[in-house]
TORPA-4810 file (N, C-alpha, C, O; in nm, 3 decimals):
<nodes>
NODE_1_14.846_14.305_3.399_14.797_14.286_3.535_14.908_14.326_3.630_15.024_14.285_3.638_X
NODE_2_14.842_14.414_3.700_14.950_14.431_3.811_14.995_14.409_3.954_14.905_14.453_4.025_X
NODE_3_15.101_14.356_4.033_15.074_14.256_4.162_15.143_14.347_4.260_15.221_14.439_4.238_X
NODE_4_15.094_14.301_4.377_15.117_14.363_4.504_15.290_14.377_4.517_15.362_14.287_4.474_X
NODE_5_15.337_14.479_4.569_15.460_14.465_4.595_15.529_14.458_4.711_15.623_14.532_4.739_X
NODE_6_15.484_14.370_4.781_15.461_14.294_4.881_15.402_14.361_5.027_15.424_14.325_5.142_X
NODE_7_15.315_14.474_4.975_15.285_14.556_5.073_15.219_14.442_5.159_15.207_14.328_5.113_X
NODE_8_15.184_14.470_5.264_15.051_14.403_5.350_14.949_14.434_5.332_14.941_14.557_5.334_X
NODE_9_14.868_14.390_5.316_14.708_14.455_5.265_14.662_14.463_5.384_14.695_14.400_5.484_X
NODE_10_14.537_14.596_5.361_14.443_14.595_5.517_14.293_14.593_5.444_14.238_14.660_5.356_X
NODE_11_14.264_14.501_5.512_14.127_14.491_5.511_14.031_14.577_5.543_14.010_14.574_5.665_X
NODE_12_13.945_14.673_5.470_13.857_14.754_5.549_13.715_14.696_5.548_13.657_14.624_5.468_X
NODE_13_13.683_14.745_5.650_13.569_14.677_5.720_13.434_14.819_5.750_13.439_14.924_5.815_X
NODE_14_13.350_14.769_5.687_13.232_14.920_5.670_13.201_14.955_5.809_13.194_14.869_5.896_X
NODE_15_13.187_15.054_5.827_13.164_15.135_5.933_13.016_15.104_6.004_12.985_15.142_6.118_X
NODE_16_12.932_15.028_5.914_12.755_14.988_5.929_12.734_14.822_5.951_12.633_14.758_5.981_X
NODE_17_12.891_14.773_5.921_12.925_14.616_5.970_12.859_14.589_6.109_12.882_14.685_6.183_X
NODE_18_12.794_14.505_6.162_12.767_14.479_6.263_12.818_14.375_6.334_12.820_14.378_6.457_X
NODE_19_12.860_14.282_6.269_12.888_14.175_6.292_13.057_14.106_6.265_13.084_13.986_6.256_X
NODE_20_13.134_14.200_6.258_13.264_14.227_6.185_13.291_14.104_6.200_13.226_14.044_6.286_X
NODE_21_13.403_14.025_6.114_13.497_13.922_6.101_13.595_13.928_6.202_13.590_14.019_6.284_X
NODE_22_13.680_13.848_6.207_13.816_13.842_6.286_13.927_13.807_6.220_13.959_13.691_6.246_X
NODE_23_14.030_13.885_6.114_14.097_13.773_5.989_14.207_13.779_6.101_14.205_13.843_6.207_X
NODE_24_14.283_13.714_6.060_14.430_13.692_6.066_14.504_13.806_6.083_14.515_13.878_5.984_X
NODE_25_14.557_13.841_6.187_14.660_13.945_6.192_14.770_13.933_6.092_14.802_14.009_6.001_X
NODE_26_14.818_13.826_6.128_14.915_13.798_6.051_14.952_13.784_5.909_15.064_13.778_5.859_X
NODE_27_14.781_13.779_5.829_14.830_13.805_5.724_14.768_13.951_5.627_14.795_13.987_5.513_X
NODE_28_14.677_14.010_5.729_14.608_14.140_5.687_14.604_14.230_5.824_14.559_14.182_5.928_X
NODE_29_14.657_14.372_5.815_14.569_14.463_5.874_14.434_14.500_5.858_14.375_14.529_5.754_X
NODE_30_14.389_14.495_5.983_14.192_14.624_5.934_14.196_14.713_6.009_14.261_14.742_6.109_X
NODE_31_14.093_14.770_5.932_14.066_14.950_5.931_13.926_14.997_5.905_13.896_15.047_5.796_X
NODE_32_13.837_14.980_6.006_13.689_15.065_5.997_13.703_15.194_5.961_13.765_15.286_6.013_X
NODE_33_13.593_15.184_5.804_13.530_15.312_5.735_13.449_15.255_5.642_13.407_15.142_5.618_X
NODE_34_13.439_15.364_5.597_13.285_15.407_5.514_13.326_15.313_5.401_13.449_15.306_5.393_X
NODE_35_13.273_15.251_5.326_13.246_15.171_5.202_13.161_15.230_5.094_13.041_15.232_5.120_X
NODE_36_13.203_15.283_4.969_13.084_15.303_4.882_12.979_15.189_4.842_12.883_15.214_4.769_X
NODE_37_13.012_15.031_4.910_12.920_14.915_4.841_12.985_14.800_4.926_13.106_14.795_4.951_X
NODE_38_12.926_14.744_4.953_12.963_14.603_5.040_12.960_14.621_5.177_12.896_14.707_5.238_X
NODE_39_13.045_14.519_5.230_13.112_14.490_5.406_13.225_14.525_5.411_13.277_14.602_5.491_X
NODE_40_13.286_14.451_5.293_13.428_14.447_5.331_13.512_14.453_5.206_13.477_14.391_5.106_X
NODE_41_13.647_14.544_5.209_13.729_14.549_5.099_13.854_14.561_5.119_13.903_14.530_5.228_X
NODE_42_13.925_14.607_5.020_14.094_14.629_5.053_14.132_14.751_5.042_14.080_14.819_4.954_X
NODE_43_14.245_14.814_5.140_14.277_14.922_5.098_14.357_14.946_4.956_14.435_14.867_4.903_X
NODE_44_14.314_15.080_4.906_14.352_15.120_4.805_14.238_15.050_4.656_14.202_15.111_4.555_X
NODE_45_14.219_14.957_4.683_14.084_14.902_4.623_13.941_14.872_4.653_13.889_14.762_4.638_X
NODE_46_13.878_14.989_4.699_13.780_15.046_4.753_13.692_15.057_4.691_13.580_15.026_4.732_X
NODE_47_13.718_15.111_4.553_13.590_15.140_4.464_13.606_15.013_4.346_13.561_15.014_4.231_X
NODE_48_13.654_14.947_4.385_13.666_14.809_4.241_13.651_14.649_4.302_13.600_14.557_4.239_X
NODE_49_13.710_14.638_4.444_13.672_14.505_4.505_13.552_14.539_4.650_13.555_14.635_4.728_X
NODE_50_13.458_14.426_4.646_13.423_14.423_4.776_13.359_14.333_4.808_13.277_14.322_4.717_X
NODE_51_13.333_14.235_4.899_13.195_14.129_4.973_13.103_14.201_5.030_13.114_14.306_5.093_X
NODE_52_13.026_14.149_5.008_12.850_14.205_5.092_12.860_14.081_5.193_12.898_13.977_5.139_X
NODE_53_12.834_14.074_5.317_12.832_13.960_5.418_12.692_13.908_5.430_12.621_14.007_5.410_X
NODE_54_12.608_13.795_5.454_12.489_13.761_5.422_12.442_13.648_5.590_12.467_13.528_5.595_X
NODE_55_12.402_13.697_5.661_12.343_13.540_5.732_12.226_13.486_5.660_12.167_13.558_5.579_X
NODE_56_12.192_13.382_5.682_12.088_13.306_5.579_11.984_13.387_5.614_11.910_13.426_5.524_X
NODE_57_11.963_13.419_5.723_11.797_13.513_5.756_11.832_13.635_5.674_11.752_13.656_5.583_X
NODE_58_11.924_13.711_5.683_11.970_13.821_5.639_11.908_13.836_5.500_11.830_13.918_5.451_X
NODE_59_11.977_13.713_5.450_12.020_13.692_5.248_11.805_13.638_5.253_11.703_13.708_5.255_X
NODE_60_11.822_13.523_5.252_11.630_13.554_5.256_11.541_13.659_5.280_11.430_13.670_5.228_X
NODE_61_11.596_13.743_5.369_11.489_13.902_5.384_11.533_13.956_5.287_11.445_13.999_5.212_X
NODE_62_11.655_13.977_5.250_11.710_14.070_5.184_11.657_14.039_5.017_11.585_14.125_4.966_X
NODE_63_11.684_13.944_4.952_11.592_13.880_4.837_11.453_13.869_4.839_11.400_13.870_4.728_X
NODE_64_11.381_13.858_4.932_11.257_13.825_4.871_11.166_13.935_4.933_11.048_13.923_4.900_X
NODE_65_11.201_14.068_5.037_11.155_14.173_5.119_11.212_14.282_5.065_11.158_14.347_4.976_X
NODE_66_11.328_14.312_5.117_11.360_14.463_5.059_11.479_14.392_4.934_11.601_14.381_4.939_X
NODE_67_11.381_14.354_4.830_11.522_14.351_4.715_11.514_14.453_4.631_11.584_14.427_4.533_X
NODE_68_11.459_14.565_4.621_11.428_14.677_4.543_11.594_14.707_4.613_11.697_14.684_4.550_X
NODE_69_11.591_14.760_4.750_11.702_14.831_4.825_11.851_14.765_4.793_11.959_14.822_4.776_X
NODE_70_11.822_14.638_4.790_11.958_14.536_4.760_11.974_14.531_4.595_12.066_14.465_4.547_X
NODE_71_11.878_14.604_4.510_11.952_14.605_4.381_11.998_14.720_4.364_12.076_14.737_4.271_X
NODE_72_11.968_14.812_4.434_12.098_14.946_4.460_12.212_14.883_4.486_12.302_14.873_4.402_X
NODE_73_12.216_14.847_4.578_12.329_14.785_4.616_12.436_14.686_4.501_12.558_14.679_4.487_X
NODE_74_12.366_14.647_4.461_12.399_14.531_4.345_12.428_14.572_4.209_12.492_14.503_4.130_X
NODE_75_12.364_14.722_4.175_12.427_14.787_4.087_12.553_14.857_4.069_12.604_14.896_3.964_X
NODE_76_12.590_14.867_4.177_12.702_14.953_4.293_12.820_14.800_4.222_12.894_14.804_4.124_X
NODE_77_12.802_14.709_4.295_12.871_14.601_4.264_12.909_14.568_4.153_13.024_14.537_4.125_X
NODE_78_12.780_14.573_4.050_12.835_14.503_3.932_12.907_14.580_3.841_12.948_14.541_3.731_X
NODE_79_12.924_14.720_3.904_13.041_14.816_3.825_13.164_14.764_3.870_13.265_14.781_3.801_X
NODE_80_13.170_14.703_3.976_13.347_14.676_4.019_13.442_14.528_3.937_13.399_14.439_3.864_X
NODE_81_13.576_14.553_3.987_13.623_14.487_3.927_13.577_14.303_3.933_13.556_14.216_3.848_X
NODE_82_13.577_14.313_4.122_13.527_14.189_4.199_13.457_14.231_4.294_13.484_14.314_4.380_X
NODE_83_13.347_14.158_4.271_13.244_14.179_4.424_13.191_14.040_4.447_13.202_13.946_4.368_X
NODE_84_13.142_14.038_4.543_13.051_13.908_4.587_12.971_13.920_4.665_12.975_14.032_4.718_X
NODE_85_12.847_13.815_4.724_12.799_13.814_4.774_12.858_13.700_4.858_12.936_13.623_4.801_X
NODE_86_12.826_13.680_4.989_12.853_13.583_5.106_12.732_13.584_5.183_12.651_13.673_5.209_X
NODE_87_12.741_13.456_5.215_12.637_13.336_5.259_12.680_13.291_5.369_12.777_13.219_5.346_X
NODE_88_12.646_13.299_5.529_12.723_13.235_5.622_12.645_13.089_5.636_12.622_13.037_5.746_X
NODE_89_12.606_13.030_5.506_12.527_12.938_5.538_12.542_12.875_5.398_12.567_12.935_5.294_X
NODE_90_12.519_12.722_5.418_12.487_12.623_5.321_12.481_12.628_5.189_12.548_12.724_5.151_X
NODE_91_12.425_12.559_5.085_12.323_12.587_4.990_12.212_12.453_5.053_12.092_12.450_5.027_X
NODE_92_12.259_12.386_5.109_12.176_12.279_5.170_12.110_12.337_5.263_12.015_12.275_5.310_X
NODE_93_12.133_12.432_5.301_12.104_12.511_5.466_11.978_12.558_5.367_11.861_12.522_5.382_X
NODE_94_12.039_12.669_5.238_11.856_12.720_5.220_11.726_12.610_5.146_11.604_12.631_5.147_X
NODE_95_11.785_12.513_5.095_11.738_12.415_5.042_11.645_12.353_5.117_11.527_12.350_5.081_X
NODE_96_11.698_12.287_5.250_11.574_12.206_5.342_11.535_12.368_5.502_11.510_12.382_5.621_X
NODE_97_11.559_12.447_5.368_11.473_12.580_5.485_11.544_12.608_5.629_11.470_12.580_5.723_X
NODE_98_11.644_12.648_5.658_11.682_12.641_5.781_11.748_12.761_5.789_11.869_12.785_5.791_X
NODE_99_11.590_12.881_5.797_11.593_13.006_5.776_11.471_13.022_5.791_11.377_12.957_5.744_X
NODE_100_11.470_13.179_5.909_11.292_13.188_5.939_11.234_13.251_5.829_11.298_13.320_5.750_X
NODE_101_11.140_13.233_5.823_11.052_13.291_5.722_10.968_13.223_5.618_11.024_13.135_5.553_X
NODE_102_10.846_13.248_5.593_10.765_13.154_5.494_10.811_13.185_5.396_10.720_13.234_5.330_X
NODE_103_10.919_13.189_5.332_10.985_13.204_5.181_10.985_13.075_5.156_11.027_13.014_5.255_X
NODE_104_10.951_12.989_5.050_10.948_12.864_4.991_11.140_12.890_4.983_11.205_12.993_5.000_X
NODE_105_11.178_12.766_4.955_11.330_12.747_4.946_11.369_12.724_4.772_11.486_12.705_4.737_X
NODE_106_11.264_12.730_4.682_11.248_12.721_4.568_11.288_12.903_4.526_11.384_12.947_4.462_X
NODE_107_11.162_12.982_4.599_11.156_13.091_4.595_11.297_13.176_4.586_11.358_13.247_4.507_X
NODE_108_11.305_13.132_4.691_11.493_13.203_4.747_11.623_13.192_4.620_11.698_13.272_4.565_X
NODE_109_11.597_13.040_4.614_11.686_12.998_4.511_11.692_13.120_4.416_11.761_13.222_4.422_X
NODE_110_11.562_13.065_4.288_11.549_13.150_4.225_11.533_13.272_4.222_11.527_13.332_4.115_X
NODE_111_11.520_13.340_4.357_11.613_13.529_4.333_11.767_13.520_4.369_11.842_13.611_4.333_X
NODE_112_11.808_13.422_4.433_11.929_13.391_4.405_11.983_13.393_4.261_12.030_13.489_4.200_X
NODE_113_11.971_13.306_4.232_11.991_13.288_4.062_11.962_13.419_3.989_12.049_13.444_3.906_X
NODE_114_11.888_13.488_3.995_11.821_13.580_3.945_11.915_13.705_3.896_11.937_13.763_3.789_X
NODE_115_11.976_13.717_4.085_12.054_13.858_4.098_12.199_13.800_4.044_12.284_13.886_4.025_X
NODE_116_12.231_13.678_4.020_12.350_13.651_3.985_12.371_13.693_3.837_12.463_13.757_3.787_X
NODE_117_12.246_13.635_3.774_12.243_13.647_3.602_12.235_13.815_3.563_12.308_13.885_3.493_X
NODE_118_12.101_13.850_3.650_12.083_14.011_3.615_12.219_14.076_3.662_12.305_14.019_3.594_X
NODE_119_12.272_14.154_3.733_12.410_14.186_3.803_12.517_14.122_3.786_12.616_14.191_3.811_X
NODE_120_12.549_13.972_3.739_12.684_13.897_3.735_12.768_13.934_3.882_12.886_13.909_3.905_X
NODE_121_12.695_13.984_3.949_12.754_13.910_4.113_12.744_13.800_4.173_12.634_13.801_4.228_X
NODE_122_12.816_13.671_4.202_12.842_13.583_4.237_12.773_13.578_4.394_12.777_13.670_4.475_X
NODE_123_12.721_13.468_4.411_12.622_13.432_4.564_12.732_13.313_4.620_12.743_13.206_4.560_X
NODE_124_12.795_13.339_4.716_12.902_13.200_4.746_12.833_13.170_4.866_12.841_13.256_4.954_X
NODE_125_12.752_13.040_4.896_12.749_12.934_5.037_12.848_12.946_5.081_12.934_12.888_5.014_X
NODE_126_12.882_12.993_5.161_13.032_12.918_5.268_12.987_12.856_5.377_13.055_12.906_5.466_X
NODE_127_12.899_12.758_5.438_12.878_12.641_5.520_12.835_12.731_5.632_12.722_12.735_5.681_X
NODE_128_12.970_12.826_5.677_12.905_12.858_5.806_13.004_13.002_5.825_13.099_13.029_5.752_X
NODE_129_12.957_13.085_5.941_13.004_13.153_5.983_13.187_13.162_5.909_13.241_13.212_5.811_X
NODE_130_13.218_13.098_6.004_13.382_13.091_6.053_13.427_13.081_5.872_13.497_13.156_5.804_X
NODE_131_13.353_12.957_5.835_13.391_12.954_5.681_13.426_13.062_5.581_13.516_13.083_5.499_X
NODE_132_13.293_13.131_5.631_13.217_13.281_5.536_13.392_13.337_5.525_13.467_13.345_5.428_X
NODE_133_13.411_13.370_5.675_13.532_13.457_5.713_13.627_13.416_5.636_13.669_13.492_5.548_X
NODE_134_13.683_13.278_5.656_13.809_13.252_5.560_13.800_13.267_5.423_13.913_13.259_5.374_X
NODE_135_13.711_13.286_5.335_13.677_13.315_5.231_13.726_13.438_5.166_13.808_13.463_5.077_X
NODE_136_13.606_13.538_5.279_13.643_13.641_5.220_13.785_13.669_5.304_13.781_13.792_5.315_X
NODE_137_13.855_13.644_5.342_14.004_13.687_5.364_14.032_13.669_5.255_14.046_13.764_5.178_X
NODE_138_14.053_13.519_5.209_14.159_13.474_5.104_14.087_13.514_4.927_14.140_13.488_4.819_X
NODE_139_13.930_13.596_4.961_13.924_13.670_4.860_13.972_13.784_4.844_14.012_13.818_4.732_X
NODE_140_13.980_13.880_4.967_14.005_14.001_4.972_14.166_14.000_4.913_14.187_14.040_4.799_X
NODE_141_14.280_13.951_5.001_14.423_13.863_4.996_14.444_13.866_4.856_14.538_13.929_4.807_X
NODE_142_14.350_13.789_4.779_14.380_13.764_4.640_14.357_13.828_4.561_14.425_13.834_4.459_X
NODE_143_14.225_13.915_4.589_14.281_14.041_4.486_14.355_14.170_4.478_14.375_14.240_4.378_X
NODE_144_14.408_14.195_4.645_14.507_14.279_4.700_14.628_14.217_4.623_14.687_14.300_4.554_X
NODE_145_14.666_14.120_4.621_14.788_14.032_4.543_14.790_14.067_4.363_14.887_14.113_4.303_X
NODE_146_14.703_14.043_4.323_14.628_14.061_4.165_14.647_14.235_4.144_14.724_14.288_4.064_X
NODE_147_14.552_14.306_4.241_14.562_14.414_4.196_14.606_14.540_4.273_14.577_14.652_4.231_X
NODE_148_14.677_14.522_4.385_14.709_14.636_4.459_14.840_14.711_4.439_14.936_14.692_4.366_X
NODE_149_14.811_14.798_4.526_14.969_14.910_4.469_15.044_14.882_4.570_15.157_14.930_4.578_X
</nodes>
């Protein structure tokens, strides 16, 4: 395994992001461009780490409406070293429904579950927004540390 040598990592941030993060200056640079898969990744580990960013309306359309389009996506992922999915919301949040849409909260779950088992991409709740963000920093961070040049 090989570790960062104490470069600074920069965070890149997809060019189709809408909703970009705000990390820490201080402990990452960013840099808008193109992504072959996700939101967000590290430089120099582009094609092996990345997060997909999710708001709960988002992650419910996206599973139970266009999930044909999101298992492109998800195939893309489950070639890399680390990917994830992010949740700016709960698991309690999709549980008592607090997300538009007549999707049963049973429903959701289980394509949740679904795309985790089929793909082995990981679905992380992070509570909320701001949460989501610190996450994927200190995911991105950690595998820039683990595996960057």
């Amino acid at each position: 395994m090989s570790r960062s040598n104490g470069q600074e990592a920069t965070i890149i941030i997809d060019t189709r992001e809408q909703l970009e993060y705000s990390f820490d200056p201080r402990l990452a640079a960013t840099l808008r461009r193109a992504l072959p898969a996700g939101d967000y990744s590290v430089a120099g580990l582009e094609a092996s780490v990345a997060v997909e960013r999710k708001t709960i309306d988002d992650f419910v359309s996206t599973v139970i409406h266009t999930r044909e389009r999101f298992s492109e996506e998800l195939r893309k992922l489950a070639g890399y070293r680390a990917a994830c999915v992010v949740v700016e919301a709960g698991l309690v949040d999709l549980l008592q429904k607090r997300y538009r849409g007549g999707a049963h909260p049973n429903a959701v779950l289980g394509s949740a579950l679904s795309l985790i088992l089929d793909y082995r991409v990981p679905v992380f709740f992070c509570s909320n927004r701001q949460a989501a963000c610190s996450f994927v920093q200190a995911y991105l961070l950690a595998a820039h540390a683990r595996w960057g040049t």
